[in-house]
C-alpha positions as CSV (number, residue, x, y, z in Angstrom):
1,X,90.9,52.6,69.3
2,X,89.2,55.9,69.9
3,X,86.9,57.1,66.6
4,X,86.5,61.1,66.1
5,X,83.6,61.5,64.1
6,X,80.4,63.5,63.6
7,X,77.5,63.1,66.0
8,X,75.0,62.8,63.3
9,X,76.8,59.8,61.6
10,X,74.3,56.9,62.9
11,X,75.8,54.2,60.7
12,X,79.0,54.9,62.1
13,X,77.5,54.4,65.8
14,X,76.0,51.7,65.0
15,X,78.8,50.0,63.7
16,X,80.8,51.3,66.9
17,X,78.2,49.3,68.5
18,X,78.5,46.2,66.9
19,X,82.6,45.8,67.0
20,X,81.9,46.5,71.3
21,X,79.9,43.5,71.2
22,X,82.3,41.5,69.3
23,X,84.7,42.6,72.0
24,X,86.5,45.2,70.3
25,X,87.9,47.9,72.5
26,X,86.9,50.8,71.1
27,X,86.1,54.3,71.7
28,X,83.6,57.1,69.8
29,X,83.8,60.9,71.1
30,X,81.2,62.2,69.0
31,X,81.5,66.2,68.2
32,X,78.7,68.7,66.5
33,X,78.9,72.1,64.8
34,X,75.8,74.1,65.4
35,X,74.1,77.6,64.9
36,X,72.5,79.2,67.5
37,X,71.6,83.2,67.1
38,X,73.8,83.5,63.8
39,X,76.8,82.0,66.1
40,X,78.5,79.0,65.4
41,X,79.6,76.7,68.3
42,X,82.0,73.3,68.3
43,X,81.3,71.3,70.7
44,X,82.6,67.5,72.1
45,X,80.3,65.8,73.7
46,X,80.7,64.3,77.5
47,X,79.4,60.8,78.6
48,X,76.9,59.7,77.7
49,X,76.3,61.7,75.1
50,X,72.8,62.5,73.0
51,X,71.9,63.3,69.6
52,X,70.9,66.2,69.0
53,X,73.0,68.0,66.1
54,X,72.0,71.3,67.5
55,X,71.3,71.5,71.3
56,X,68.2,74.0,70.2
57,X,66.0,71.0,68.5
58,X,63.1,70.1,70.5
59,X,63.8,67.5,73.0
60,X,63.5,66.9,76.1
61,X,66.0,67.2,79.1
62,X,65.7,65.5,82.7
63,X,66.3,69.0,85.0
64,X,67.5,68.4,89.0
65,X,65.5,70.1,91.1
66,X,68.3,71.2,93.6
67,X,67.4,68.6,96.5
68,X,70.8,68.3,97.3
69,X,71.6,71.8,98.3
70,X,67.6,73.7,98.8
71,X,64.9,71.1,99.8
72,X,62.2,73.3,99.1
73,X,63.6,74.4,95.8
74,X,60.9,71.9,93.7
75,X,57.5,73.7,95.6
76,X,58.9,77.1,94.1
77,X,58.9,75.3,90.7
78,X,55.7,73.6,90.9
79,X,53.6,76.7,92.6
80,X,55.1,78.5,90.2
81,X,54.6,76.5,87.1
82,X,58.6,77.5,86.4
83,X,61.9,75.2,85.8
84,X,64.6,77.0,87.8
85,X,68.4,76.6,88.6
86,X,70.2,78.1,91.1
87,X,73.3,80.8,92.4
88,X,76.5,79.2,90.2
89,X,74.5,76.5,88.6
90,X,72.2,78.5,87.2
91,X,73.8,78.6,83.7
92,X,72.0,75.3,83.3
93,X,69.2,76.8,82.8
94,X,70.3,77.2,79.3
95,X,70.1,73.9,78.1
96,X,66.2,74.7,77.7
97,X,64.5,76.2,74.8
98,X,60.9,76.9,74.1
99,X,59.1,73.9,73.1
100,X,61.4,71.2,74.8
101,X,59.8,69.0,77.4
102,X,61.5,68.7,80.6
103,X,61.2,65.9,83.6
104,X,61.8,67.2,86.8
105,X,64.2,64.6,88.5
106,X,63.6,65.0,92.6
107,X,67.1,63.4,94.1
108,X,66.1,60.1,96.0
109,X,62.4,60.4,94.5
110,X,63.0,59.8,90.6
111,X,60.6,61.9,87.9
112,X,58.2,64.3,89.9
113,X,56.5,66.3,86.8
114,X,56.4,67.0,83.4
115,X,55.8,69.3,81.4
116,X,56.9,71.9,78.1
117,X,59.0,75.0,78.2
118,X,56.8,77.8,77.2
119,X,59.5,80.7,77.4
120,X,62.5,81.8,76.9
121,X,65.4,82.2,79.8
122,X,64.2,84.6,82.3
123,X,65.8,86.2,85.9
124,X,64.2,85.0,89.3
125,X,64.6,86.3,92.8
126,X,64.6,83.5,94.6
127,X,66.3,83.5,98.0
128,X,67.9,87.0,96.7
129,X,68.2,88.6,93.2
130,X,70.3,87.4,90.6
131,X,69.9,83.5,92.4
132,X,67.8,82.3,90.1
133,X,67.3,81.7,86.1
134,X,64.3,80.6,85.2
135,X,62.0,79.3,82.4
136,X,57.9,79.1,82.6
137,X,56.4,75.2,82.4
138,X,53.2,74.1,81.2
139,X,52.8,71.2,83.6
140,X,51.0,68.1,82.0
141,X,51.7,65.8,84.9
142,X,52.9,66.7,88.3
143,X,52.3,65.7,91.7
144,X,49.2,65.8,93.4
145,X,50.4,66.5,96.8
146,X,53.2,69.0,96.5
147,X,54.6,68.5,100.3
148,X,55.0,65.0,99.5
149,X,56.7,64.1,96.3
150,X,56.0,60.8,94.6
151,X,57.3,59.4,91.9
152,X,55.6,59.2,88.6
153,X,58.3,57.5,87.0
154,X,61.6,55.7,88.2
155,X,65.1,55.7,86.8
156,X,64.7,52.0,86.6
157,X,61.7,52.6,84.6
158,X,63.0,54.8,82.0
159,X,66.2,52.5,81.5
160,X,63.6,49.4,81.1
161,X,61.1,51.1,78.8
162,X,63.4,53.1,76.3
163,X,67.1,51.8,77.7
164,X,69.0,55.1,78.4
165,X,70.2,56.2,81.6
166,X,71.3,59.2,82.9
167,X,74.9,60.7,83.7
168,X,73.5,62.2,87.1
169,X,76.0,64.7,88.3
170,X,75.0,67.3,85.6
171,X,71.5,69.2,86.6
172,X,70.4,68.6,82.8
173,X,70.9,65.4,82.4
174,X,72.4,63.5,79.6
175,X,71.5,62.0,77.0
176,X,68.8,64.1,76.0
177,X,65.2,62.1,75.2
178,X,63.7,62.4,71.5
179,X,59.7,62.9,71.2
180,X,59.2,59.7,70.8
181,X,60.4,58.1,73.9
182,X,58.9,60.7,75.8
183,X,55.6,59.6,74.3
184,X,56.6,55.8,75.5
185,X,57.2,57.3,79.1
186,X,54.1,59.4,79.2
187,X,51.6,56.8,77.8
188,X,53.6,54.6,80.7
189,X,52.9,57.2,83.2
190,X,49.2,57.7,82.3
191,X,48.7,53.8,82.0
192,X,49.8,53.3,85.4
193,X,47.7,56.1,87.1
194,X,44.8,54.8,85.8
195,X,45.1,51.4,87.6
């Protein structure tokens, strides 16, 4: 069975939720309608999916920080106090809005920084104009020796502390975390550096 519904119906998830663990095979593709600049957008959502009835509420998103294809990418961000993306990827940039907290996932590393989006979309010149979109980051938490990243949180972490995890082949990462599990991961975070 494969159930078409509203994202925002919760009931209706978590009665999807209950029928999977009696065994029922079943299926929810969750949709939303949402404003954004007097537009309205339709949108299905891919696996796994978040919440959020309009991509715009504050949240915050787990960004890639390029490792794959630019090694160096993450010290631009981090000297710069920026969240980039990159030459045809850089559309991602968009899933950032002022106000959303963002974790900076380093490939093979896990969560490097945090911090809050503090503008709006803006044009970089990395490696070449038109390369980069960028928005400015208020760091909170970051690494303390930029040439050698650390972790300040794992994947394996995150999953055992709030139980999501991540569909990684997307630079924004989804599901989306709420403000309150972001508090759960940053009193974590804070309670483990101070050992």
């Amino acid at each position: 069975m494969i159930i078409i519904a509203h994202s925002a119906d919760q009931g209706l998830r978590d009665s999807i939720d209950y029928w999977r663990n009696k065994g029922l095979d079943i299926d929810f593709i969750p949709y939303r309608i949402y404003e954004i600049n007097n537009d309205l957008f339709f949108e299905f959502f891919s696996k796994p999916y978040d919440n959020q009835i309009n991509p715009k509420n504050l949240k915050c998103v787990v960004f890639d920080t390029n490792r794959s294809y630019d090694e160096e990418a993450y010290k631009h961000m981090l000297k710069k106090n920026r969240v980039s993306a990159f030459w045809n990827r850089k559309e991602a940039i968009y899933s950032l809005t002022k106000n959303d907290y963002v974790f900076l996932s380093h490939k093979h590393v896990g969560i490097i920084a945090i911090g809050k989006v503090i503008s709006d979309v803006k044009n970089g010149d990395y490696e070449g104009e038109g390369s980069e979109l960028y928005v400015d980051a208020e760091y909170s938490h970051k690494l303390s020796d930029i040439d050698n990243p650390q972790c300040l949180i794992s994947y394996s972490q995150i999953k055992e502390l709030i139980g999501k995890s991540f569909f990684h082949a997307r630079i924004n990462k989804v599901p989306y975390l709420t403000k309150e599990e972001v508090a759960i991961l940053i009193k974590f975070i804070d309670k483990s550096n101070a050992k």
